[in-house]
PDB file with one MODEL, atoms N, CA, C and O in Angstrom:
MODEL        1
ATOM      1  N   UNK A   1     -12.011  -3.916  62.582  1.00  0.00           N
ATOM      2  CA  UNK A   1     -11.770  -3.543  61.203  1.00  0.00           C
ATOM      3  C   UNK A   1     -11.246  -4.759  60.439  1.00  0.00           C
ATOM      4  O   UNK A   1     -10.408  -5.490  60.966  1.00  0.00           O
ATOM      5  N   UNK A   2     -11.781  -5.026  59.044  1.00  0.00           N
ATOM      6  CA  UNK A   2     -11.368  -6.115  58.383  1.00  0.00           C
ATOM      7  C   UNK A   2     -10.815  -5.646  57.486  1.00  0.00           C
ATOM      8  O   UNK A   2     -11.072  -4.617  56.860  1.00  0.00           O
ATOM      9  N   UNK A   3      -9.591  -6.763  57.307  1.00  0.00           N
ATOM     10  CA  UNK A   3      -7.976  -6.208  56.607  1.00  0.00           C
ATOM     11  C   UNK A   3      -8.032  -7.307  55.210  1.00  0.00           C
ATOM     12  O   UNK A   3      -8.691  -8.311  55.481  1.00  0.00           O
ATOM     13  N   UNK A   4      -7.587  -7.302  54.085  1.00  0.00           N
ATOM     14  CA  UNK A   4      -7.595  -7.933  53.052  1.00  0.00           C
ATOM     15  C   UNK A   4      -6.337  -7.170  52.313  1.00  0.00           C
ATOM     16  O   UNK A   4      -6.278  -6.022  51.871  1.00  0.00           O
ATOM     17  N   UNK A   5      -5.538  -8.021  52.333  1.00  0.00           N
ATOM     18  CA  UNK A   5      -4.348  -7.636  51.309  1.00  0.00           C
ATOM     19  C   UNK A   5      -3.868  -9.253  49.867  1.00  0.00           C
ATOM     20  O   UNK A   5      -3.433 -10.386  50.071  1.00  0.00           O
ATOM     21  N   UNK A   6      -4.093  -8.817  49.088  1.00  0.00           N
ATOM     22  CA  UNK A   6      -3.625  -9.817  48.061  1.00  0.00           C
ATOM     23  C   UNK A   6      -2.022  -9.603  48.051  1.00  0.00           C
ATOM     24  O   UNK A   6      -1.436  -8.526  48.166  1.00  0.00           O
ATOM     25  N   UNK A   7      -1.484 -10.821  47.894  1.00  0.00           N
ATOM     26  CA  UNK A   7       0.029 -10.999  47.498  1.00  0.00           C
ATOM     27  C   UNK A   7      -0.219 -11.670  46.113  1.00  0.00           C
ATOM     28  O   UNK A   7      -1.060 -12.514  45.804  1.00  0.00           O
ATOM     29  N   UNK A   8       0.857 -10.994  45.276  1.00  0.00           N
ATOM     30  CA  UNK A   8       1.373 -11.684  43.907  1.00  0.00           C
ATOM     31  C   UNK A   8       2.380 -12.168  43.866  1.00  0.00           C
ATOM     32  O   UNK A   8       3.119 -11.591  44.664  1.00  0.00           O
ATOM     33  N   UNK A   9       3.028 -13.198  43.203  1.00  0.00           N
ATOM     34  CA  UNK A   9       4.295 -13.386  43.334  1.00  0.00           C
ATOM     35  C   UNK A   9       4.820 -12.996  41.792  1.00  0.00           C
ATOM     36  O   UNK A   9       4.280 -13.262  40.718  1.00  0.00           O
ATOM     37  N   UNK A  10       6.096 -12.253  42.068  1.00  0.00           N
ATOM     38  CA  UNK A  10       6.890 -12.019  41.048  1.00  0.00           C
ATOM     39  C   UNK A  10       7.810 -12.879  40.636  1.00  0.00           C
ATOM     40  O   UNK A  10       7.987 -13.004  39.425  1.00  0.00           O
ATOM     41  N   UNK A  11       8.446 -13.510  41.407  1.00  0.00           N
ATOM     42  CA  UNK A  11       9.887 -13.944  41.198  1.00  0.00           C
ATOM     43  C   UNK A  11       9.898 -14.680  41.861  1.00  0.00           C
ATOM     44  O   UNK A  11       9.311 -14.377  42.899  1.00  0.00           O
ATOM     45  N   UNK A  12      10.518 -16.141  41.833  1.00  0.00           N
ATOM     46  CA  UNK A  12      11.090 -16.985  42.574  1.00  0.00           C
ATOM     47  C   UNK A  12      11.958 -17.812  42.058  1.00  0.00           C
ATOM     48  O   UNK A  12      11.913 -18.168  40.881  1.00  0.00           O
ATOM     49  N   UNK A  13      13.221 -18.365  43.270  1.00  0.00           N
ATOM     50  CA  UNK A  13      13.946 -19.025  42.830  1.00  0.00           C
ATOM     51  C   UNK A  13      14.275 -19.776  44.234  1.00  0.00           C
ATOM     52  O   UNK A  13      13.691 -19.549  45.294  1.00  0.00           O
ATOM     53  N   UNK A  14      15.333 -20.724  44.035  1.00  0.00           N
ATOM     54  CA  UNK A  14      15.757 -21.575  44.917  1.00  0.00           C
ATOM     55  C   UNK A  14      16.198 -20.970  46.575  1.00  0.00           C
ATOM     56  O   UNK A  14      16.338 -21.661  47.584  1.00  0.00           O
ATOM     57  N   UNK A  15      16.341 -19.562  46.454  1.00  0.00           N
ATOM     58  CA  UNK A  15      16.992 -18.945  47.180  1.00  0.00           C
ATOM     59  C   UNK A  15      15.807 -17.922  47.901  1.00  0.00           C
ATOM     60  O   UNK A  15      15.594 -18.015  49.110  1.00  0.00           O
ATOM     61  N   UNK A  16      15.103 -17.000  47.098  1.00  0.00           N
ATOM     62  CA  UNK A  16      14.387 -16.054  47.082  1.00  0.00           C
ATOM     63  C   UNK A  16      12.978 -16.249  46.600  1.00  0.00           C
ATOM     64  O   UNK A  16      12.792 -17.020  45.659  1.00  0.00           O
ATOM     65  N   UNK A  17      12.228 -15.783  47.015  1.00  0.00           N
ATOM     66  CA  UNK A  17      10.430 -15.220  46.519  1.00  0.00           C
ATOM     67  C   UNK A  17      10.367 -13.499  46.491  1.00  0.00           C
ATOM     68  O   UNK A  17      11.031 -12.776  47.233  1.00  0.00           O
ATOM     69  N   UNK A  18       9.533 -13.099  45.592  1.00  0.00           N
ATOM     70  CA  UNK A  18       9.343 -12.228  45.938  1.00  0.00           C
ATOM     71  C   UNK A  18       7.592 -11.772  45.433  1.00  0.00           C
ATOM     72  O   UNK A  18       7.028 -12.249  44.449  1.00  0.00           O
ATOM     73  N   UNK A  19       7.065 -10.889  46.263  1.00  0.00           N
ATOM     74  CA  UNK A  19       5.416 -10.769  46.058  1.00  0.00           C
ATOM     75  C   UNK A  19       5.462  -9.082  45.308  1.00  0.00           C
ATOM     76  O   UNK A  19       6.514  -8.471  45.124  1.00  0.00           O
ATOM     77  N   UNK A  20       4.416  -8.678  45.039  1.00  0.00           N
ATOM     78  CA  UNK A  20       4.108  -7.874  44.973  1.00  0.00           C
ATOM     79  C   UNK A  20       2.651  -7.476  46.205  1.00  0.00           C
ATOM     80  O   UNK A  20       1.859  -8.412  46.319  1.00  0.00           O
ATOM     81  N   UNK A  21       2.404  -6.506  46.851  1.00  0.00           N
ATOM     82  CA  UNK A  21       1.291  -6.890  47.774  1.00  0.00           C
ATOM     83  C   UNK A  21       0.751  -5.270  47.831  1.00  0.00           C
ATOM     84  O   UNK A  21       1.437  -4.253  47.930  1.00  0.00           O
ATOM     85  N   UNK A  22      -0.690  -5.401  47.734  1.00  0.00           N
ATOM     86  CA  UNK A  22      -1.621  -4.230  48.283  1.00  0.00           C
ATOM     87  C   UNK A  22      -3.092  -4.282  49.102  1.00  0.00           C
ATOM     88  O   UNK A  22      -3.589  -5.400  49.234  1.00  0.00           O
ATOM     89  N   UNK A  23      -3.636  -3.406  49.522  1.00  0.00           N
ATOM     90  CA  UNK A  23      -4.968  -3.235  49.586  1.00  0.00           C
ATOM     91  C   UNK A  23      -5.630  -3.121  48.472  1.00  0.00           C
ATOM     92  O   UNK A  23      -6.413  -4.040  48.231  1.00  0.00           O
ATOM     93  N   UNK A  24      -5.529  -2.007  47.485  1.00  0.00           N
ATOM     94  CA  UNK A  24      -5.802  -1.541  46.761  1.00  0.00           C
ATOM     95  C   UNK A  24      -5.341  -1.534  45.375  1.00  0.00           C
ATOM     96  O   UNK A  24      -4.164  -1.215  45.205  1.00  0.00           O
ATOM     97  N   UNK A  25      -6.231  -1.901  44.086  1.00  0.00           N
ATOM     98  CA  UNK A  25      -5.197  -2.196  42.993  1.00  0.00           C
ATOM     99  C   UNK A  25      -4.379  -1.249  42.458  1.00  0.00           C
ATOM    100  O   UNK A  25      -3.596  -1.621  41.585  1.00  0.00           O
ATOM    101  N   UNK A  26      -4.391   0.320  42.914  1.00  0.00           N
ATOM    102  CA  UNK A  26      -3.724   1.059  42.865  1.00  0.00           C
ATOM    103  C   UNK A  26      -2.433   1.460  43.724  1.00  0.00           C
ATOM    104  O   UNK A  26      -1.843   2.537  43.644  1.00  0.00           O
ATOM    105  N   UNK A  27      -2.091   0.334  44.602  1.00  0.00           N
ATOM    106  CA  UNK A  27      -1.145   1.377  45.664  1.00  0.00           C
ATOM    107  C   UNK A  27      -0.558  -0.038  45.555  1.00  0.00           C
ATOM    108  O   UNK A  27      -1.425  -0.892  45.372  1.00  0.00           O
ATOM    109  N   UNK A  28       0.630  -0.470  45.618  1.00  0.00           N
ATOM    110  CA  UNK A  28       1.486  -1.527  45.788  1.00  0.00           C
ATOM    111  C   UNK A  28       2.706  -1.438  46.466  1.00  0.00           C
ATOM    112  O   UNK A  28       3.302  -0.401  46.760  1.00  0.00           O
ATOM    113  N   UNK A  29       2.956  -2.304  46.638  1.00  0.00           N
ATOM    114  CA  UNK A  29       4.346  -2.426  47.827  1.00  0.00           C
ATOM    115  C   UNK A  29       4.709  -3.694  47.049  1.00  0.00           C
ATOM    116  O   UNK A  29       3.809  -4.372  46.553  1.00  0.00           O
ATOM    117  N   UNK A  30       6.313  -4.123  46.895  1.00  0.00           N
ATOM    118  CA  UNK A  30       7.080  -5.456  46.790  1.00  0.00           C
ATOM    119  C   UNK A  30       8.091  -5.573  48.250  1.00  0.00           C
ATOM    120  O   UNK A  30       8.700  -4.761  48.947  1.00  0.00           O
ATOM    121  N   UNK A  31       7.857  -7.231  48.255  1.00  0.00           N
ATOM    122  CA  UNK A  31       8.730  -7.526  49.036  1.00  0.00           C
ATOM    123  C   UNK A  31       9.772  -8.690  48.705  1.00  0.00           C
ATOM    124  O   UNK A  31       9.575  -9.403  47.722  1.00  0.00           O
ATOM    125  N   UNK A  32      10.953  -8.890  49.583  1.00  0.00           N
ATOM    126  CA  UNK A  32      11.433 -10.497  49.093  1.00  0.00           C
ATOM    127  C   UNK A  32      11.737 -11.102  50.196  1.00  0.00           C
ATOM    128  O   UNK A  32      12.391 -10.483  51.035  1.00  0.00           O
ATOM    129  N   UNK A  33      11.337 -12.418  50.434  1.00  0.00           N
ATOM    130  CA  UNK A  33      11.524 -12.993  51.439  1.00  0.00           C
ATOM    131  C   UNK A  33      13.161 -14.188  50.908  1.00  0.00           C
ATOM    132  O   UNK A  33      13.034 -15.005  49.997  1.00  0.00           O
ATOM    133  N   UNK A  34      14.555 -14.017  51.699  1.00  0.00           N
ATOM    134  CA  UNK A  34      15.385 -14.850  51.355  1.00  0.00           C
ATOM    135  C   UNK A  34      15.169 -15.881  52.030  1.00  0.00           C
ATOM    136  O   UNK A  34      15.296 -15.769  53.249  1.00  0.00           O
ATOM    137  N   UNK A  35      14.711 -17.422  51.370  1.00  0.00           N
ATOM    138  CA  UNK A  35      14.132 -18.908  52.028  1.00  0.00           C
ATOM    139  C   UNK A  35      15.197 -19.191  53.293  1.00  0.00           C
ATOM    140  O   UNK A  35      14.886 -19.517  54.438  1.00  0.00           O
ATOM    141  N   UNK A  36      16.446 -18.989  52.795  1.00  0.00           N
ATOM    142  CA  UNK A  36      17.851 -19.775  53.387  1.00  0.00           C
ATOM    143  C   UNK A  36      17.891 -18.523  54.775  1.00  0.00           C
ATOM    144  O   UNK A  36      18.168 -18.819  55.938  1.00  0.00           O
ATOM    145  N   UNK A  37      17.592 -17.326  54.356  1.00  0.00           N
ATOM    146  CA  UNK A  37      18.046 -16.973  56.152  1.00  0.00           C
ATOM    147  C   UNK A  37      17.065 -16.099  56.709  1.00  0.00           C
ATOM    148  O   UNK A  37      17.170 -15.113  57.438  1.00  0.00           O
ATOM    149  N   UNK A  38      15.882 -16.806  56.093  1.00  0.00           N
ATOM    150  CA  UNK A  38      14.438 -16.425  56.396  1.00  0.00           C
ATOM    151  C   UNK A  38      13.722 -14.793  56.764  1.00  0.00           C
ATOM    152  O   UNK A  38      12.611 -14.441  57.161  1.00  0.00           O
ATOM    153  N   UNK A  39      15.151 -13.967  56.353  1.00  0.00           N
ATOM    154  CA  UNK A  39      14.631 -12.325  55.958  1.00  0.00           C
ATOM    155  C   UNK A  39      13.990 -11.975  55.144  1.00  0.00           C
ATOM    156  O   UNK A  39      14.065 -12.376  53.982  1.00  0.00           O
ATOM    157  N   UNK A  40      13.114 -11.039  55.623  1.00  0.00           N
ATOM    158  CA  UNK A  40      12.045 -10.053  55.244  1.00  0.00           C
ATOM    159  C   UNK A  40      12.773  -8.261  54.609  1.00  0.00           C
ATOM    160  O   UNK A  40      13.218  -7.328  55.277  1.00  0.00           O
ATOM    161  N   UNK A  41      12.611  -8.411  53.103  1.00  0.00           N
ATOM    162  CA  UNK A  41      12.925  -6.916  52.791  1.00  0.00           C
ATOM    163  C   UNK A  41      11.553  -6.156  52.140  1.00  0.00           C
ATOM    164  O   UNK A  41      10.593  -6.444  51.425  1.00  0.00           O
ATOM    165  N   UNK A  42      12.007  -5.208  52.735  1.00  0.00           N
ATOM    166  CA  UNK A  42      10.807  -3.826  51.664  1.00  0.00           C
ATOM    167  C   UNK A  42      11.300  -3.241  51.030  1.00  0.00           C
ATOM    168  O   UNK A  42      11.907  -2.230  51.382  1.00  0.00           O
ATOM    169  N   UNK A  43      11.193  -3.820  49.421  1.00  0.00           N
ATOM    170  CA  UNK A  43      11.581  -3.251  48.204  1.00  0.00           C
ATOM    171  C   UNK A  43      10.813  -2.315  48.083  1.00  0.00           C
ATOM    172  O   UNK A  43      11.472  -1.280  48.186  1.00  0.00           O
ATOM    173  N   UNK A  44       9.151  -1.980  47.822  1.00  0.00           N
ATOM    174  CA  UNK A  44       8.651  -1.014  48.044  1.00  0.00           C
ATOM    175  C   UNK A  44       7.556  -0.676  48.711  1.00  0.00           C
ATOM    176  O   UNK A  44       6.499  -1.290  48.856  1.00  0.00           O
ATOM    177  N   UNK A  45       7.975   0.561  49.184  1.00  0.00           N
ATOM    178  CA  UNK A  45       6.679   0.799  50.367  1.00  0.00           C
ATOM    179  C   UNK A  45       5.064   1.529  49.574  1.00  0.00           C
ATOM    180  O   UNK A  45       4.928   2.279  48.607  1.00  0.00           O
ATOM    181  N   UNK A  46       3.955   0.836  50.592  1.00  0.00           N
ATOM    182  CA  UNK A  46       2.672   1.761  50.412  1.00  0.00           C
ATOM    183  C   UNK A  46       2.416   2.550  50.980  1.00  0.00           C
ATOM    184  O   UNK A  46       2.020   2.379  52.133  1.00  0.00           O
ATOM    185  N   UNK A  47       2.524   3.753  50.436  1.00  0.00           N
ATOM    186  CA  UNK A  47       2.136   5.203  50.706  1.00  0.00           C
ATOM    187  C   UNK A  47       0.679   4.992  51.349  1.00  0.00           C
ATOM    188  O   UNK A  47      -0.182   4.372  50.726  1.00  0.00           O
ATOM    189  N   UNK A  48       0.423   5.569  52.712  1.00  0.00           N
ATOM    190  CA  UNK A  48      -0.920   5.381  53.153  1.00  0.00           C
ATOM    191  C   UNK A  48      -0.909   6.210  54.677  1.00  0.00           C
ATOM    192  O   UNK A  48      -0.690   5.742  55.794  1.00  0.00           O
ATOM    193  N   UNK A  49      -1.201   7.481  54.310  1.00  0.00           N
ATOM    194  CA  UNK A  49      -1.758   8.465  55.159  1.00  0.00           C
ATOM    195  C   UNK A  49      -2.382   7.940  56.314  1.00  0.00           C
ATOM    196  O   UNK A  49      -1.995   8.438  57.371  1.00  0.00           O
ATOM    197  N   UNK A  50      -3.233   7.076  56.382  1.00  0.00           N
ATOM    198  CA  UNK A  50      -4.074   6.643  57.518  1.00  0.00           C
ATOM    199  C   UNK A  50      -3.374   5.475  58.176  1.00  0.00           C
ATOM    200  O   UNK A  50      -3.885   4.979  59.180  1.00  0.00           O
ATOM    201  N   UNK A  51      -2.229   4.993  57.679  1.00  0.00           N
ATOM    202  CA  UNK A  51      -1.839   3.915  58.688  1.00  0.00           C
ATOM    203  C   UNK A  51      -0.222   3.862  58.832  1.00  0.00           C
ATOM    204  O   UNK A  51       0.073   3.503  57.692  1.00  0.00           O
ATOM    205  N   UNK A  52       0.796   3.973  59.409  1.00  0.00           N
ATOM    206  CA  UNK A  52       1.909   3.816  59.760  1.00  0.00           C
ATOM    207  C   UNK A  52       2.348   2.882  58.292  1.00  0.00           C
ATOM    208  O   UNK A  52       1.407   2.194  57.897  1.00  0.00           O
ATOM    209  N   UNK A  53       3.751   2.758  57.370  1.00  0.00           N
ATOM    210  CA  UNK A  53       4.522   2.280  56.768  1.00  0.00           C
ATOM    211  C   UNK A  53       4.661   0.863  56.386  1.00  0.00           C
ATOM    212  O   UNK A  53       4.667   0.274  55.304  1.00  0.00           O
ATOM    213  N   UNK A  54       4.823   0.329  58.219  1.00  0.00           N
ATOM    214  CA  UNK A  54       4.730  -1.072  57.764  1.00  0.00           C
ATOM    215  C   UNK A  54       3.515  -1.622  58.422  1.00  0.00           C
ATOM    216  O   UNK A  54       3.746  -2.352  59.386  1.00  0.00           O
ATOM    217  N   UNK A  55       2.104  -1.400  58.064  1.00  0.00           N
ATOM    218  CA  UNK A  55       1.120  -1.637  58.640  1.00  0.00           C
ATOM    219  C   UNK A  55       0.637  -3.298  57.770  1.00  0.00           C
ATOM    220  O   UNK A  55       0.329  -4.402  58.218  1.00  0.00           O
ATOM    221  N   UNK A  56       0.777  -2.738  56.355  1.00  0.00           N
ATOM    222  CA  UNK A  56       0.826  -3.518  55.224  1.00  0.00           C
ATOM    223  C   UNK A  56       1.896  -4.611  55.326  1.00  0.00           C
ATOM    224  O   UNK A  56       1.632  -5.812  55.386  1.00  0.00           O
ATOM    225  N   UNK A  57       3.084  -4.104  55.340  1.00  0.00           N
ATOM    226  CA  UNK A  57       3.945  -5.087  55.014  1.00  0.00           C
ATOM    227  C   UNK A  57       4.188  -6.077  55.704  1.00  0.00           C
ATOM    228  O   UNK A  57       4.763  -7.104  55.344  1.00  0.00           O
ATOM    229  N   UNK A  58       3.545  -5.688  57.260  1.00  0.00           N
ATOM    230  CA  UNK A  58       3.351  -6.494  58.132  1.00  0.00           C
ATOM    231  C   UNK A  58       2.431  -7.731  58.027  1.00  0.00           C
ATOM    232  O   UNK A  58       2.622  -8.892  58.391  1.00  0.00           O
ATOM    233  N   UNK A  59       1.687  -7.315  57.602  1.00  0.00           N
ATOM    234  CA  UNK A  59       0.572  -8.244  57.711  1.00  0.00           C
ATOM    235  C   UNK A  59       1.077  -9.270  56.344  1.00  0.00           C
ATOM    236  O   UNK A  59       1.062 -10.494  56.473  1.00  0.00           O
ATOM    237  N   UNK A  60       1.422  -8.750  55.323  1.00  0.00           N
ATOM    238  CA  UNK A  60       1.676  -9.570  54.474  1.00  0.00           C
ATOM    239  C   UNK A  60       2.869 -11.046  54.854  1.00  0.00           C
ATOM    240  O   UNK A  60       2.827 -12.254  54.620  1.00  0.00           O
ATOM    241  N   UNK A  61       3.998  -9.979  55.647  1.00  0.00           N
ATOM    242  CA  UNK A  61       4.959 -10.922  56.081  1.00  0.00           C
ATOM    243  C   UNK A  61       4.382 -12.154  56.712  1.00  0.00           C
ATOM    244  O   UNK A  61       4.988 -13.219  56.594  1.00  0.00           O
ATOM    245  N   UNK A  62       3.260 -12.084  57.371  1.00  0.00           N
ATOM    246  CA  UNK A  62       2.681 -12.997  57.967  1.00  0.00           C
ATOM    247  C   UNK A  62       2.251 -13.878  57.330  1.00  0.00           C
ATOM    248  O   UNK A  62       2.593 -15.021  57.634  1.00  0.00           O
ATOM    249  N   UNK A  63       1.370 -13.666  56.248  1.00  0.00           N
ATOM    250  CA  UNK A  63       1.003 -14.522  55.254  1.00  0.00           C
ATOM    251  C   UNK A  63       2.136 -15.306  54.460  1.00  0.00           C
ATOM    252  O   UNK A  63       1.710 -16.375  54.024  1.00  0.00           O
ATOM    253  N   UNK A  64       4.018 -14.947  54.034  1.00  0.00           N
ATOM    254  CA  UNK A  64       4.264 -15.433  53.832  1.00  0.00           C
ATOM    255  C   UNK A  64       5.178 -16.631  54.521  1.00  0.00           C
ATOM    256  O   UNK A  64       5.640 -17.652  54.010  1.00  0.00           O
ATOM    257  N   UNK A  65       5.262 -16.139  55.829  1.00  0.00           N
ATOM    258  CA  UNK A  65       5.584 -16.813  57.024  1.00  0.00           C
ATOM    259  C   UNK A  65       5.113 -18.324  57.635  1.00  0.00           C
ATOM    260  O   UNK A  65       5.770 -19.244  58.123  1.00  0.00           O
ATOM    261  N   UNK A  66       3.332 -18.102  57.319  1.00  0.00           N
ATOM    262  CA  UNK A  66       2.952 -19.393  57.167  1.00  0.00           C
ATOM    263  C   UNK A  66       2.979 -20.267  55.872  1.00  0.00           C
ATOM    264  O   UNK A  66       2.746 -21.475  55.901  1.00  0.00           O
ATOM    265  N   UNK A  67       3.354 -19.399  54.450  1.00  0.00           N
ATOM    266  CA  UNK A  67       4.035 -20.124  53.715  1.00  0.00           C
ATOM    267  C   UNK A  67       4.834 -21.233  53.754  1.00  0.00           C
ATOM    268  O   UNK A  67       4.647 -22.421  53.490  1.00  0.00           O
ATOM    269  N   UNK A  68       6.220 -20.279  54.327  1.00  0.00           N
ATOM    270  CA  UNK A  68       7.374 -20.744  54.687  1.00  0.00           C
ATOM    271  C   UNK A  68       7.474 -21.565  55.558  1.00  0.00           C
ATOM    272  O   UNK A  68       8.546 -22.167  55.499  1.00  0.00           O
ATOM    273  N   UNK A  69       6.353 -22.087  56.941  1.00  0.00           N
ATOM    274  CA  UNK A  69       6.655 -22.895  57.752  1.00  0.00           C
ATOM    275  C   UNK A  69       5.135 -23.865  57.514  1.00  0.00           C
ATOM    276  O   UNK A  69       5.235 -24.842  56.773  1.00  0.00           O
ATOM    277  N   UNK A  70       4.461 -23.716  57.829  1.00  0.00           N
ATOM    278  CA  UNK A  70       3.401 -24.192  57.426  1.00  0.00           C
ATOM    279  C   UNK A  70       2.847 -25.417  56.535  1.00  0.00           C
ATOM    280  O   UNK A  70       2.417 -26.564  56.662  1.00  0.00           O
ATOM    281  N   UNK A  71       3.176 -24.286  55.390  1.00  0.00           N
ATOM    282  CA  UNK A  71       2.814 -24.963  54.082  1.00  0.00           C
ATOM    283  C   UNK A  71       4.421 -25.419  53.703  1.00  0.00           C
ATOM    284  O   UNK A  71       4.545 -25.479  52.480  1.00  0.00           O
ATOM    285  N   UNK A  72       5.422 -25.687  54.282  1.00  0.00           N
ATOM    286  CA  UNK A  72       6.450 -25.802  53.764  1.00  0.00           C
ATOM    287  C   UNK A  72       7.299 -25.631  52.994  1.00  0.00           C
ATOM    288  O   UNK A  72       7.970 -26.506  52.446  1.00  0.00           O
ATOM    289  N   UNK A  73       7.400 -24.111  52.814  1.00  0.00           N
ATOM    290  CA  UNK A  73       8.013 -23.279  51.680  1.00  0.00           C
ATOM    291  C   UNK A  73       7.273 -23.355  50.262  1.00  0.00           C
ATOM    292  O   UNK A  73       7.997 -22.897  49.378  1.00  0.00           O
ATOM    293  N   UNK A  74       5.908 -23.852  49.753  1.00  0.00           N
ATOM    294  CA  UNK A  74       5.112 -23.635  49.227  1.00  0.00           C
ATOM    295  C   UNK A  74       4.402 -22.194  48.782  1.00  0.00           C
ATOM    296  O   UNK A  74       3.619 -21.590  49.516  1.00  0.00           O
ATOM    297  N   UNK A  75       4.806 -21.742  47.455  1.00  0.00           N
ATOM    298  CA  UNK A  75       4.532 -20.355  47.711  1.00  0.00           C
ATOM    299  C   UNK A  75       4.055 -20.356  46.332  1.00  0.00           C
ATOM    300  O   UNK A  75       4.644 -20.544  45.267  1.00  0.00           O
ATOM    301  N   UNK A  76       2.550 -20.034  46.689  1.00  0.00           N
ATOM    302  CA  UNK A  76       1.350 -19.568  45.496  1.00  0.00           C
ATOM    303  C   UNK A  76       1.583 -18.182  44.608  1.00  0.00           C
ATOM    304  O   UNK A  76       2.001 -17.074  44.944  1.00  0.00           O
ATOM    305  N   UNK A  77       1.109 -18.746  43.254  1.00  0.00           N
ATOM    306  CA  UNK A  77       1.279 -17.388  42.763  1.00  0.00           C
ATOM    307  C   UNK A  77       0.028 -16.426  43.218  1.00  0.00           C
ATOM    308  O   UNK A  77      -0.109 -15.561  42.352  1.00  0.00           O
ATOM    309  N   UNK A  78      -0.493 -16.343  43.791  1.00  0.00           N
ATOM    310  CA  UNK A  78      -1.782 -15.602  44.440  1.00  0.00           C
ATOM    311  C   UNK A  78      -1.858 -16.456  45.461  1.00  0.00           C
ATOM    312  O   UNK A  78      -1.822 -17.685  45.516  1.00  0.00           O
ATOM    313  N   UNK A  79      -2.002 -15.358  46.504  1.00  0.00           N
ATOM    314  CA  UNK A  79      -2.384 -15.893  47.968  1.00  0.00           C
ATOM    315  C   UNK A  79      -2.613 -14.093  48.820  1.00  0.00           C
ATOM    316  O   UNK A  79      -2.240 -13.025  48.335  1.00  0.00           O
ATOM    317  N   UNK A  80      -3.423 -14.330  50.344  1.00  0.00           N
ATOM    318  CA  UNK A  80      -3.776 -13.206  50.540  1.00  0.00           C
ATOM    319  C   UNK A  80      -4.002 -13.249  52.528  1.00  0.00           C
ATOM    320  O   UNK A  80      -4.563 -14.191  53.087  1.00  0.00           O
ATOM    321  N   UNK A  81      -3.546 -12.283  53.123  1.00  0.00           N
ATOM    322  CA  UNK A  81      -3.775 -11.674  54.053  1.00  0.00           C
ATOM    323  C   UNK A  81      -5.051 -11.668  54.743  1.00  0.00           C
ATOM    324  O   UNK A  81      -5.070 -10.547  55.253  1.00  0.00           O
ATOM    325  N   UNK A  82      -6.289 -12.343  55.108  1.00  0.00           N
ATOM    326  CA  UNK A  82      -7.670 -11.874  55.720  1.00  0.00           C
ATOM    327  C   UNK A  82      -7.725 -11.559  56.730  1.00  0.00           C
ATOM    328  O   UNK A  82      -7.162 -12.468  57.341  1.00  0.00           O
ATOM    329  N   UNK A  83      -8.100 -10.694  57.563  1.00  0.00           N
ATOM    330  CA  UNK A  83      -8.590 -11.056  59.123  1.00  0.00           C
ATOM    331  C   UNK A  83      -9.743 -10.228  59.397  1.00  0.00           C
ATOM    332  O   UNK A  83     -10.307 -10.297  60.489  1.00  0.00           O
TER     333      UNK A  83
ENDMDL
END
């Protein structure tokens, strides 16, 4: 099964990012990643009958994970999830 989630970014600052992220342009979830002690929160969850809670948020975390190490805390205002 092939997965596609877009991340938006809302907010950022020296401290914090935060995305907005879905499948679908109707169903959204936000998250914030804090840079300095590299936690993951779920501001809001996607409602989605067919897949467990953090099915989404998971996958997104990932995407911003290689942000954060990767790309070296480099964080696009659009960027996205494929597999």
């Amino acid at each position: 099964m092939a997965v596609y989630i877009l991340l938006l970014k809302e907010y950022e600052d020296d401290e914090t990012v935060v995305y907005k992220f879905w499948p679908y342009e109707n169903t959204m979830g936000k998250m914030k990643l804090n840079k300095i002690t590299r936690k993951l929160t779920k501001l809001e969850e996607i409602p989605d009958k067919d897949f467990p809670s953090t099915f989404y948020f998971d996958r997104a975390a990932q995407r911003l994970a290689v942000c954060l190490e990767r790309e070296e805390g480099v964080f696009p205002e659009k960027t996205a999830f494929e597999s």
